[in-house]
C-alpha positions in Angstrom: 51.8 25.6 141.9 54.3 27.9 140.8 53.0 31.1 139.3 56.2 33.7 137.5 55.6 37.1 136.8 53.3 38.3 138.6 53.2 40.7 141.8 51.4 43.6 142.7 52.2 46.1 144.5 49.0 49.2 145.7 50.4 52.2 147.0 47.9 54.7 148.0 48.7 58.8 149.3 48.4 59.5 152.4 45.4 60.7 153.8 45.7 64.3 154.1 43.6 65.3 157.1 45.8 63.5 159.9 49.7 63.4 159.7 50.8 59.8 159.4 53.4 58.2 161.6 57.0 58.3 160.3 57.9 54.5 159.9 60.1 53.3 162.8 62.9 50.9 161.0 63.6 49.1 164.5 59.7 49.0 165.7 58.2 45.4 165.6 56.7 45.2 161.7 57.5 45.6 158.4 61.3 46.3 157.6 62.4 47.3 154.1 60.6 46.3 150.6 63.4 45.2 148.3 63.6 45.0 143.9 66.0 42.8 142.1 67.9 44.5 139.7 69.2 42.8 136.8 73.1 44.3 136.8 75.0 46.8 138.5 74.0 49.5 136.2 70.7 48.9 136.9 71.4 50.0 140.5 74.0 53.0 139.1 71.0 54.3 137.1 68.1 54.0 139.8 70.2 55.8 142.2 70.8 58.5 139.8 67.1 58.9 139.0 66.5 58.7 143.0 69.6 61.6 143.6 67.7 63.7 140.4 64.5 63.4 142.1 65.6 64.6 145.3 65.0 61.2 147.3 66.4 60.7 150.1 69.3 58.1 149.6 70.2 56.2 152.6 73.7 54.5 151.6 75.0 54.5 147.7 75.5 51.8 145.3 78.2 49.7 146.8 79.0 46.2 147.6 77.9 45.1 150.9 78.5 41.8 152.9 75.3 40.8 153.4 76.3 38.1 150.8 79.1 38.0 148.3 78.2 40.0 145.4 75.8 41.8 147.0 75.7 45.4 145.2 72.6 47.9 146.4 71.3 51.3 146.8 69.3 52.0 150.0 67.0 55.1 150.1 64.0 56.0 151.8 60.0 56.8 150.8 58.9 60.5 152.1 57.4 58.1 155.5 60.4 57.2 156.0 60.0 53.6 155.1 63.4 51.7 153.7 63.4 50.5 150.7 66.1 48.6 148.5 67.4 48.0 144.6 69.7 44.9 145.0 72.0 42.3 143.2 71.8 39.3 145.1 74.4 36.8 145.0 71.8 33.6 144.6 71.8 32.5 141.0 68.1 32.3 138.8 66.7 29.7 137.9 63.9 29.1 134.8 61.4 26.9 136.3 
């Protein structure tokens, strides 16, 4: 079964009575959350929003060699976890 277009994604605030943890990128667990973005202006214009916002961007929009064509903007969420707007190289399919 293949099922397109649909993904959710629940993010919740932080409770306020404790101080979370600050995510640990090398700690056993989750890594980075990454979006697909359709172009390279896609990426351009998130990382605009993100620098207008005040987030705080890990690496600009530039080609990387994870894979050829890879183009992406790295930034961070206020607990420090990574998160990604990317351009892979691997081609879509319609299915």
């Amino acid at each position: 079964m293949v099922v397109i277009g649909v993904f959710w994604l629940i993010l919740t605030a932080a409770r306020q009575d404790t101080k979370p943890a600050r995510h640990d990128l090398l700690s056993p667990g989750f890594h980075h959350l990454a979006w697909n973005a359709e172009n390279r202006d896609q990426v351009d214009e998130f990382y605009r929003l993100l620098v207008k916002n005040g987030a705080t961007a890990l690496d600009a929009p530039a080609e990387y060699d994870y894979e050829p064509g890879y183009y992406a903007v790295f930034f961070t969420d206020p607990d420090g976890m990574k998160l990604v707007v990317q351009i892979p190289e691997r081609p879509r399919t319609n299915r």
